[in-house]
C-alpha positions in Angstrom: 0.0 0.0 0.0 1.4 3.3 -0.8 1.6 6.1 1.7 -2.1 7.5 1.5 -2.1 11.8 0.1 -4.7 14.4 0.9 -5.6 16.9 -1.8 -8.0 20.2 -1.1 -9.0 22.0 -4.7 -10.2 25.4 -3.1 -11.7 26.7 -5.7 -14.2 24.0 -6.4 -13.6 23.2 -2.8 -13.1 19.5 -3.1 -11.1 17.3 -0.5 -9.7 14.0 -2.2 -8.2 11.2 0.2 -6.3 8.7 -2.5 -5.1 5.6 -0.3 -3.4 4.0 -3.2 -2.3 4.6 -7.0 -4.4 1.9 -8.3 -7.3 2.9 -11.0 -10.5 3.8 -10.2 -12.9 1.2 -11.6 -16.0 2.2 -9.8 -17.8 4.3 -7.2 -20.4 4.5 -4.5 -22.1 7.2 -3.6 -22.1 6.9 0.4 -23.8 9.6 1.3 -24.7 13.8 -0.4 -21.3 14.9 -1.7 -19.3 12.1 -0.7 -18.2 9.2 -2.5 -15.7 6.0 -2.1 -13.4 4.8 -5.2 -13.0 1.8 -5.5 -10.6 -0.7 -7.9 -11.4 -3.8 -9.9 -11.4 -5.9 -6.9 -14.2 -4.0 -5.2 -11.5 -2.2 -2.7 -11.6 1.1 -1.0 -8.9 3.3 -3.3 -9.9 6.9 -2.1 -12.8 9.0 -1.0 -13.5 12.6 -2.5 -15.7 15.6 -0.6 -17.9 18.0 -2.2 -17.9 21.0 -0.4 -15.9 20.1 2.3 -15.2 23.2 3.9 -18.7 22.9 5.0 -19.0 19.3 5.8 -15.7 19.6 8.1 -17.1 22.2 9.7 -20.3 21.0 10.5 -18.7 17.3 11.4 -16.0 19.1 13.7 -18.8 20.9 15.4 -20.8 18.2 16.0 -18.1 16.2 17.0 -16.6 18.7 19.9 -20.4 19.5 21.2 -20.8 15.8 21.3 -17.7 15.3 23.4 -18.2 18.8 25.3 -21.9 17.7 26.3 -20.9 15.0 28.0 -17.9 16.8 30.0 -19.1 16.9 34.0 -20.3 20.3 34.5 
């Protein structure tokens, strides 16, 4: 497996996670602007955000209210 690389297009504001160098043979949808690459074999190759400013944003916060929610007051 090669060493996996992060890429951020800003100005279509798209984050692409490619785990390996292998081609992309098919995708599935996983959930509204994302998607998982897969290779021949069926196998997670990369995943790729659509507006992923937003969705870190809004998974971060979620996240850290999650965790600060359940910090004893």
């Amino acid at each position: 497996m090669n060493k996996p690389q992060l890429a951020y297009f800003e100005k279509e504001d798209i984050l692409h996670l490619k785990i390996t160098d292998e081609e992309e043979a098919g995708s599935i949808e996983l959930g509204p602007d994302i998607t998982a690459e897969l290779n021949k074999k069926g196998e997670l190759i990369g995943i790729e955000i659509l507006n992923a400013s937003q969705f870190l944003r809004d998974t971060l916060l979620e996240s850290v209210q999650e965790r600060m929610a359940a910090l004893p007051r």
